[in-house]
N, CA, C and O of each residue as an XYZ file, in Angstrom:
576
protein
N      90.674     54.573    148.398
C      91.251     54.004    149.597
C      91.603     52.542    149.329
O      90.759     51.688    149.056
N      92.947     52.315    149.431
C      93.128     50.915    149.255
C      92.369     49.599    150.032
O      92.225     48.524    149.449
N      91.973     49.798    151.225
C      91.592     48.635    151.962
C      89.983     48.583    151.054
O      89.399     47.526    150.810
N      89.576     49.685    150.732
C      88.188     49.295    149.896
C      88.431     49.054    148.527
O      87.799     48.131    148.013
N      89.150     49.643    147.894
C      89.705     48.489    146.355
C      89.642     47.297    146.977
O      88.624     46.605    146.967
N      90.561     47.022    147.474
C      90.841     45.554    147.801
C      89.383     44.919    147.878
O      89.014     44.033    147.107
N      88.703     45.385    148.745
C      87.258     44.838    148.877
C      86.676     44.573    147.597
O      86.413     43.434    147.210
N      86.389     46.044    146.668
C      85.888     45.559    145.186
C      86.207     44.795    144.712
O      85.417     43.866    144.544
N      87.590     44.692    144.183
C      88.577     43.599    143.562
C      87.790     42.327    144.106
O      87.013     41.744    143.350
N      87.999     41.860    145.508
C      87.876     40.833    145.624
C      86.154     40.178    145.199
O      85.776     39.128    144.679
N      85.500     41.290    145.679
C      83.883     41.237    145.458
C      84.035     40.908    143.587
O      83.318     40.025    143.116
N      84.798     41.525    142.852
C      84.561     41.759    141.629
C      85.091     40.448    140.808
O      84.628     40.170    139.702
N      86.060     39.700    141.422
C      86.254     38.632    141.067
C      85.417     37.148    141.503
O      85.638     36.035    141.026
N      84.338     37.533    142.619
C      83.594     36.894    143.064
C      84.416     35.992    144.017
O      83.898     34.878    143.941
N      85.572     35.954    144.973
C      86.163     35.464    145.918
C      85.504     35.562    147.299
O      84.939     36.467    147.914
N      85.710     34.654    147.474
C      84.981     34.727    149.109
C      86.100     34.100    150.337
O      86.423     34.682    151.373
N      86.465     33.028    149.964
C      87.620     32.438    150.740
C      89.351     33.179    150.216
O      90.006     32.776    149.255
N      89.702     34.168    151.044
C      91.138     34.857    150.978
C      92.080     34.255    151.940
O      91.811     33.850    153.071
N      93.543     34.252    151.168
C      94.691     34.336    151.969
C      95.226     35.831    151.953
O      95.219     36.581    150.977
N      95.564     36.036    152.879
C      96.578     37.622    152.771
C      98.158     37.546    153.487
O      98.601     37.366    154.621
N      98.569     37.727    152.487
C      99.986     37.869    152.521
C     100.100     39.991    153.390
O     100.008     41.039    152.752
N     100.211     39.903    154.183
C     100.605     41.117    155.036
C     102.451     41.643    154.615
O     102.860     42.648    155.197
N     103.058     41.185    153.997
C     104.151     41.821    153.568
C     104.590     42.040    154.638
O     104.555     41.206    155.543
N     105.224     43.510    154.785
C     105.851     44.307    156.067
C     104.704     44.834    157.244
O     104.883     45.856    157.906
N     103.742     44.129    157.354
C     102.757     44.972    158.239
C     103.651     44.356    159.658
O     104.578     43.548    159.702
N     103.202     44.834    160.358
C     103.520     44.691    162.328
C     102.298     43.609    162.498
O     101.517     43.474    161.556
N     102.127     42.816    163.731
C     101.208     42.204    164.229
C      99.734     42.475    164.080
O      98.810     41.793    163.638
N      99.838     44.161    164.788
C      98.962     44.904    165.092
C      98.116     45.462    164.081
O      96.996     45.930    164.284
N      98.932     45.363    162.570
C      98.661     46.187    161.453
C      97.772     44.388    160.629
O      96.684     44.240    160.072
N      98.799     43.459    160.921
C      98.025     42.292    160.700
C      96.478     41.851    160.778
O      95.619     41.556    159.947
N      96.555     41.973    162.514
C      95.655     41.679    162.887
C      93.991     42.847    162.316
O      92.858     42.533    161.950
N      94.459     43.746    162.451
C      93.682     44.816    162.058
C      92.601     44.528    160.593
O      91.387     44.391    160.446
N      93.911     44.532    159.584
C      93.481     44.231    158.167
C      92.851     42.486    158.215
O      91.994     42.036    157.455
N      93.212     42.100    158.780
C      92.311     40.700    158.991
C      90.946     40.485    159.220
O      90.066     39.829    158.663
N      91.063     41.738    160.881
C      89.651     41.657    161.360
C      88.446     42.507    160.053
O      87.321     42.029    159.902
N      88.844     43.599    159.331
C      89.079     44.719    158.617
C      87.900     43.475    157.508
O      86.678     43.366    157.396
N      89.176     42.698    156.841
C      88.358     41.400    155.289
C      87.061     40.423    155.996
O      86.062     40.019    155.400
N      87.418     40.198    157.416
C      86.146     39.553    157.540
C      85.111     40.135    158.539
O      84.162     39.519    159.025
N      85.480     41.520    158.779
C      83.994     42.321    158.809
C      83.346     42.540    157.291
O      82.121     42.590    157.181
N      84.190     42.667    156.148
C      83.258     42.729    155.244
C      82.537     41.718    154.189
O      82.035     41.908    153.081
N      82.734     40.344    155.160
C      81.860     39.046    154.431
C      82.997     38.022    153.783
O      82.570     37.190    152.983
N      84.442     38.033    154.084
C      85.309     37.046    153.392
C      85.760     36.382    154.466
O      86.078     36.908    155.533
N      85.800     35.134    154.186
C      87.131     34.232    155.320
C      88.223     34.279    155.088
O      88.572     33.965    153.950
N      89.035     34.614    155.885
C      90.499     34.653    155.719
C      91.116     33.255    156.502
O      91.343     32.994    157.684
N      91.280     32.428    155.103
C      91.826     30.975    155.924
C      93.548     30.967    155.761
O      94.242     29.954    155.836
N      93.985     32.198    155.548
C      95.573     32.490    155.611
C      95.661     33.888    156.070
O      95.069     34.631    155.288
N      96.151     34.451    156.985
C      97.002     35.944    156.990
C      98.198     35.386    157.511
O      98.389     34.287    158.031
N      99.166     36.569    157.227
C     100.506     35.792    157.747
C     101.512     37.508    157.336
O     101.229     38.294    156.432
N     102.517     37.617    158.214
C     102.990     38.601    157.478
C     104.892     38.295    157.383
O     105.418     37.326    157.931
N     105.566     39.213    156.685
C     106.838     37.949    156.491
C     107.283     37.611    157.639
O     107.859     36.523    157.627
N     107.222     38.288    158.928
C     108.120     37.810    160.482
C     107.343     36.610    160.313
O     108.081     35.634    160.173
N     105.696     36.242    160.264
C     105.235     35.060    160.389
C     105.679     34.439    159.579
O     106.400     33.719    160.269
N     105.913     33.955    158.063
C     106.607     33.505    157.386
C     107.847     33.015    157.845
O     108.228     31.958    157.341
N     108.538     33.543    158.669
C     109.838     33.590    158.872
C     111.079     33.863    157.653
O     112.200     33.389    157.465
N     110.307     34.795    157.017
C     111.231     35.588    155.763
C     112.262     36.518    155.994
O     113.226     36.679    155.245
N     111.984     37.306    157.346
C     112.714     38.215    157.987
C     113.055     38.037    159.784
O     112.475     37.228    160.508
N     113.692     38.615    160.050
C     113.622     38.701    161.634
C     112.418     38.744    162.035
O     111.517     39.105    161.278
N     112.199     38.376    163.315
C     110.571     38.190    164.031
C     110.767     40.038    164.752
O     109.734     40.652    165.020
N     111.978     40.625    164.953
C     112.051     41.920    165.454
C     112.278     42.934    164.360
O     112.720     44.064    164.566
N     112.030     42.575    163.491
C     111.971     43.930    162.197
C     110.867     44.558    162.213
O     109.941     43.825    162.561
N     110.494     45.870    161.925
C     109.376     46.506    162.101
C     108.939     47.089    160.057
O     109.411     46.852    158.945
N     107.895     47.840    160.593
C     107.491     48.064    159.083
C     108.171     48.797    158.473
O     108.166     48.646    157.251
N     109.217     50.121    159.195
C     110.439     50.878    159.026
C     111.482     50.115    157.609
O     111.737     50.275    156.416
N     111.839     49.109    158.942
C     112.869     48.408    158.095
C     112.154     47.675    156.537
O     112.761     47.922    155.494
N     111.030     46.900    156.479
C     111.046     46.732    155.126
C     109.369     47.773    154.260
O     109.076     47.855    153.067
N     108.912     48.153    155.033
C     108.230     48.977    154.061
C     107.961     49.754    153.245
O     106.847     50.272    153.173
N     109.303     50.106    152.140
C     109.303     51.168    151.377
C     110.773     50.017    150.755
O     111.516     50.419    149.860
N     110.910     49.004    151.230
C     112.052     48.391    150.532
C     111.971     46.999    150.163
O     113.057     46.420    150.185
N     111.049     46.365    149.855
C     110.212     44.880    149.523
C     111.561     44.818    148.521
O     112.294     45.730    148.138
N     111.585     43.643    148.301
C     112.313     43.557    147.134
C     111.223     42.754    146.311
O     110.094     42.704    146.801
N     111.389     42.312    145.469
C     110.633     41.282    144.459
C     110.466     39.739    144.637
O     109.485     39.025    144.428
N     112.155     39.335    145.241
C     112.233     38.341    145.967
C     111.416     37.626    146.766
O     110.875     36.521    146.755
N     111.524     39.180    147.908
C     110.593     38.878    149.298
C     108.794     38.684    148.786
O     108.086     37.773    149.216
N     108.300     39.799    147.764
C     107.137     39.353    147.177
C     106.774     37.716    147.085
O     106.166     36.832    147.688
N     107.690     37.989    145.741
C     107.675     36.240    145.270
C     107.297     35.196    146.693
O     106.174     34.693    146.713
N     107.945     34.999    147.469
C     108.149     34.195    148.646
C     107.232     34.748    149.549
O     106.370     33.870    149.590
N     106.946     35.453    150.139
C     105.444     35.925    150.726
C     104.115     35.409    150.129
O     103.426     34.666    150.829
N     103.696     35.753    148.868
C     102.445     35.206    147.879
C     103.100     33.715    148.122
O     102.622     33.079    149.062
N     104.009     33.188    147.462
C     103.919     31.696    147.416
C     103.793     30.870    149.332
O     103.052     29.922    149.590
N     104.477     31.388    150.098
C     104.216     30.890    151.151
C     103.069     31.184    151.338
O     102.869     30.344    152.216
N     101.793     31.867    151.207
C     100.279     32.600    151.451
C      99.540     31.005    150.681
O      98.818     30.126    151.150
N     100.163     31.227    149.310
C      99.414     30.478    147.792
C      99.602     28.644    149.063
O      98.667     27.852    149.177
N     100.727     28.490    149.643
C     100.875     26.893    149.720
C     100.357     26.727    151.249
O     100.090     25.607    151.685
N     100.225     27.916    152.057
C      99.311     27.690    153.169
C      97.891     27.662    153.077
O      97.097     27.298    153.944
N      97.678     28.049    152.026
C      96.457     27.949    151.362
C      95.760     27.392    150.766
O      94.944     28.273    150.493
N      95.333     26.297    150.190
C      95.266     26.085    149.182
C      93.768     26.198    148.548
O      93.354     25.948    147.416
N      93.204     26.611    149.569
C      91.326     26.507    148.829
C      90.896     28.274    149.282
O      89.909     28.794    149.801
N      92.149     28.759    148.792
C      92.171     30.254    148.732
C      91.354     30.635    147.450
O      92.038     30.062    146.603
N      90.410     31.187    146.814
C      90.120     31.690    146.053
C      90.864     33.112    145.415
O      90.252     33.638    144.486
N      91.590     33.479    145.668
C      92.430     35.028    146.065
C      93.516     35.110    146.681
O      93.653     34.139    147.424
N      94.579     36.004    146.733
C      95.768     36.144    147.626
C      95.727     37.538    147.515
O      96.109     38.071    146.473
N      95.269     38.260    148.554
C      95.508     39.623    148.952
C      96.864     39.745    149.523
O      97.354     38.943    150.317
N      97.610     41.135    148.917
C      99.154     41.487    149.442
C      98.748     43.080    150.069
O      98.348     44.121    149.547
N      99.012     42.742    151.176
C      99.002     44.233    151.868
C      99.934     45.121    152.007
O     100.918     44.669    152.591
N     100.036     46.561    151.600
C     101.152     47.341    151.798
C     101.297     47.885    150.257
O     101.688     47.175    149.331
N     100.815     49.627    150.106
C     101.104     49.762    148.999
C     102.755     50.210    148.706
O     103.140     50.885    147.751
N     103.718     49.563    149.946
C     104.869     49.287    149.411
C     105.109     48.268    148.753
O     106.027     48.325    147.934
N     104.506     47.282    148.883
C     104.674     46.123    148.169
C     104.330     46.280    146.514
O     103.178     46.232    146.083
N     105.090     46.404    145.975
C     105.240     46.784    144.308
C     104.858     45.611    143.977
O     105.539     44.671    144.387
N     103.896     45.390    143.306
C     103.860     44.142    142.451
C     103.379     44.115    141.019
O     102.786     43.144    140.549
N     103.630     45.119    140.400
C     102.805     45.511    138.831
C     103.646     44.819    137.641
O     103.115     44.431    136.600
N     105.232     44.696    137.965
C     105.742     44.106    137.242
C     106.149     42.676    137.603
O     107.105     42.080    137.106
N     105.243     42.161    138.598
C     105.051     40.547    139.278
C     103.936     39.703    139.221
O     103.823     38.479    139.159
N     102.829     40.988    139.267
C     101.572     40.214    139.160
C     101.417     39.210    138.636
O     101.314     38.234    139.379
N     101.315     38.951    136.886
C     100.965     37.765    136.292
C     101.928     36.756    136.467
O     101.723     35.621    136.036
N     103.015     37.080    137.090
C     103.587     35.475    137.287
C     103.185     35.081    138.932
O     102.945     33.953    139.363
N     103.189     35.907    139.421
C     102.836     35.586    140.680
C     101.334     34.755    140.245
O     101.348     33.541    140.447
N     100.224     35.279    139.739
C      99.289     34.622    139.606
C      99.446     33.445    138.713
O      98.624     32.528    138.690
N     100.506     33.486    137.986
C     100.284     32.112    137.242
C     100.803     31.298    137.806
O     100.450     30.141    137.579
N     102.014     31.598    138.922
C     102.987     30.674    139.757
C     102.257     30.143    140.823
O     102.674     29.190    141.481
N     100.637     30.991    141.143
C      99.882     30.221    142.323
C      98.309     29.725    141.459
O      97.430     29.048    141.991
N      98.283     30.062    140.567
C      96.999     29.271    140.195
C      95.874     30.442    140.481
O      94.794     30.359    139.897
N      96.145     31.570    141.418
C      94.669     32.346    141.482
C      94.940     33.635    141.314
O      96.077     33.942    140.955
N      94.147     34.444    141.493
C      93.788     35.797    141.214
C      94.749     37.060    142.507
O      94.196     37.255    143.589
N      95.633     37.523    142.314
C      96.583     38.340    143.504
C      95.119     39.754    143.002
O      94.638     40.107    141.925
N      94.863     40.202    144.589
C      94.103     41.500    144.638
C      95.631     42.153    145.611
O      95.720     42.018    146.831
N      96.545     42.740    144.875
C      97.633     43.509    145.372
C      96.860     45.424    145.688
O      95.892     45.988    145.180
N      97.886     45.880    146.746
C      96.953     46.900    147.378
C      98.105     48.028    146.449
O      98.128     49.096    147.061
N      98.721     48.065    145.611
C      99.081     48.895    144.644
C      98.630     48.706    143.515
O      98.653     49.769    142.895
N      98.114     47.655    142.760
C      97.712     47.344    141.760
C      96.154     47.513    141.530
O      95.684     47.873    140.451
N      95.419     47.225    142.626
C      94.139     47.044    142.874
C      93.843     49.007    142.688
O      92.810     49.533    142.274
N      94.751     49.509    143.016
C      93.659     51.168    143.233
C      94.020     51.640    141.799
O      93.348     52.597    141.413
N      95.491     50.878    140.425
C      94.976     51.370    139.412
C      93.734     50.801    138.413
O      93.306     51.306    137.376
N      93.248     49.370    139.215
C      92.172     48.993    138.801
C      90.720     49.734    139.132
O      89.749     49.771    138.377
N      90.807     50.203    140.203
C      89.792     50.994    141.270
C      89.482     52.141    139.897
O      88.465     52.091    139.205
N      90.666     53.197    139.705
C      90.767     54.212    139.267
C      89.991     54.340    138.043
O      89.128     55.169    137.753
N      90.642     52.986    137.124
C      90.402     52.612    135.602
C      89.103     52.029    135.023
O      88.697     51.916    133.867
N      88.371     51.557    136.731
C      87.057     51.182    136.618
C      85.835     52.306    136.931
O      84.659     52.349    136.570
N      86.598     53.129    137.708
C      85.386     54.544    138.016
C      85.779     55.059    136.692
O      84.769     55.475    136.124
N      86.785     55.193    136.007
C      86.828     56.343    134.873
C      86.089     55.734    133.742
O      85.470     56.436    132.943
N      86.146     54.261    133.645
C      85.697     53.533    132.697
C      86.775     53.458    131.570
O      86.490     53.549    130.376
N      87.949     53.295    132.021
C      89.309     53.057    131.058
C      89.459     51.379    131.071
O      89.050     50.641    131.967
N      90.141     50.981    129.860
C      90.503     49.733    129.775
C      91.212     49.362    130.561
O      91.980     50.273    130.871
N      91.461     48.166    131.278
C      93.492     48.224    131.405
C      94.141     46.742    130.559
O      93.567     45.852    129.931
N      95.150     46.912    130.791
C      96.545     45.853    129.785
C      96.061     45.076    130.851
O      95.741     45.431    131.986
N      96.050     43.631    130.166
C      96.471     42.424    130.851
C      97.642     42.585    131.871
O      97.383     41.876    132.843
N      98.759     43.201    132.021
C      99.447     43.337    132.599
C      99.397     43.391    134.655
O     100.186     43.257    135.590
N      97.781     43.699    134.410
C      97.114     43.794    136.083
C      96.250     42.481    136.090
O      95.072     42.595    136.428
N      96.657     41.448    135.803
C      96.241     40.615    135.898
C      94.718     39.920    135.873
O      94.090     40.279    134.877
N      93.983     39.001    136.754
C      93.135     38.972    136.857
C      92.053     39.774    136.683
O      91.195     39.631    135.812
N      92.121     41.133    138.020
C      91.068     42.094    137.848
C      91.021     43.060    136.398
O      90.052     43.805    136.250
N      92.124     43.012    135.324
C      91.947     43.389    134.311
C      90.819     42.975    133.178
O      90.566     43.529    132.108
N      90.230     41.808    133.788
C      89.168     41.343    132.829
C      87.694     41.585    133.228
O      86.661     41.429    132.578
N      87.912     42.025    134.532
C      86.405     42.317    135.421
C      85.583     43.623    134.474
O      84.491     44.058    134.840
């Protein structure tokens, strides 16, 4: 289940203070996954999702970009998260539409910390119950 990767990940990197970049979530889907990270012991001193950003229309729903992120919109979501942030230990990206496998390490090197992405994080999840290596390529949690 992605919302509990995410949890490991973040537990596994030893983060406690998160920003979350919500991607295409709705308010409601926002607010949720917010309340969601700090029932399980993290502060979230950033959520934001792109209408909050003001990346997209404030009337777009998850329809319109959730299965269609571009890389762009990534990029600019994490970095607006990374600079509202700055004593973020972590940048959680919500939405396993949000592709970020071939973004990760620049995204993390372009903000200085560790991205627990909710597509990336469950092939870490997977690779850590099986006890498989993974490529640097998943960034951070690849060394856990």
């Amino acid at each position: 289940m992605m919302g509990l990767a995410i949890v490991d990940g973040l537990r596994a990197l030893c983060a406690r203070r998160v920003a979350v970049a919500c991607t295409y979530y709705e308010a409601d889907w926002r607010d949720g996954f917010a309340n969601f990270i700090r029932l399980c012991g993290f502060e979230t001193i950033h959520v934001a999702t792109l209408a909050d950003q003001r990346l997209i229309p404030a009337s777009a729903t998850m329809e319109d970009y959730g299965w269609s992120m571009t890389p762009e919109l990534t990029r600019k979501s994490v970095g607006f998260a990374a600079d509202a942030a700055p004593d973020a230990e972590a940048i959680v990206v919500t939405g396993a539409g949000t592709r970020t496998i071939e973004l990760l390490v620049e995204l993390e090197a372009n903000t200085g910390r560790p991205i627990v992405a909710a597509d990336t994080v469950l092939y870490w999840a997977i690779a850590r119950e099986l006890r498989l290596s993974l490529r640097p390529i998943l960034g951070a949690l690849s060394k856990t």
